[in-house]
C-alpha positions as CSV (number, residue, x, y, z in Angstrom):
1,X,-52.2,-56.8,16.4
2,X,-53.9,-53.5,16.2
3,X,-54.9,-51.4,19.5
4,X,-58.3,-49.8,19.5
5,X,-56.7,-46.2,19.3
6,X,-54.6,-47.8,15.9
7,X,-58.0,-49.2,14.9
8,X,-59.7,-46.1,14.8
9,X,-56.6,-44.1,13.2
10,X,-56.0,-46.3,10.9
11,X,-60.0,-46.0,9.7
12,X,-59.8,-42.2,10.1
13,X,-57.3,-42.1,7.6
14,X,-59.0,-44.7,5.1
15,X,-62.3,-42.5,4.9
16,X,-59.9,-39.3,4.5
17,X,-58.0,-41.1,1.8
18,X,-61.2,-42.6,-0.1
19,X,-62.8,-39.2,0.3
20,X,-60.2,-37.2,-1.4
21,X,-59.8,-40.3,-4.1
22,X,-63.2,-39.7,-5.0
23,X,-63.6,-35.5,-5.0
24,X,-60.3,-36.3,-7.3
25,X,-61.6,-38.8,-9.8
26,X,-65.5,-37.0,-9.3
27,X,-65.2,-33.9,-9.0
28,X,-63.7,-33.6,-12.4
29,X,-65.7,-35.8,-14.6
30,X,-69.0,-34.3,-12.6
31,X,-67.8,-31.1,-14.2
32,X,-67.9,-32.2,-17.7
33,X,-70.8,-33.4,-17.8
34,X,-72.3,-30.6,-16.0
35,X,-71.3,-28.0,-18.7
36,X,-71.9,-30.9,-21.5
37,X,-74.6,-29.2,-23.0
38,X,-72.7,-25.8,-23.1
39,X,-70.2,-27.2,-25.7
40,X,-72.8,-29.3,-27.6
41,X,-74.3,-25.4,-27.8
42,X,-70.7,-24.5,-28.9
43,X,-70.8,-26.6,-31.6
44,X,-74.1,-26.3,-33.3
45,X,-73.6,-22.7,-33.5
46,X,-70.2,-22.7,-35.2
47,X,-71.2,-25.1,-37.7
């Protein structure tokens, strides 16, 4: 059985975990479709 000072570590380390998961998997994808249009640029003027 979980304490209340377990409780609220173990939940303090489930929103650091799930935040870091998501900057990881986000942060990433947010990027490329940030600068998206760039390389579509890119490509229009090299053909």
């Amino acid at each position: 059985m979980f304490t209340k000072i377990n409780l609220i570590l173990v939940l303090k380390e489930t929103v650091i975990g799930l935040t870091i998961f998501s900057f990881t998997i986000l942060g990433p994808s947010g990027w490329i479709l940030d600068n998206l249009e760039n390389y579509k640029k890119k490509d229009a003027a090299e053909s």
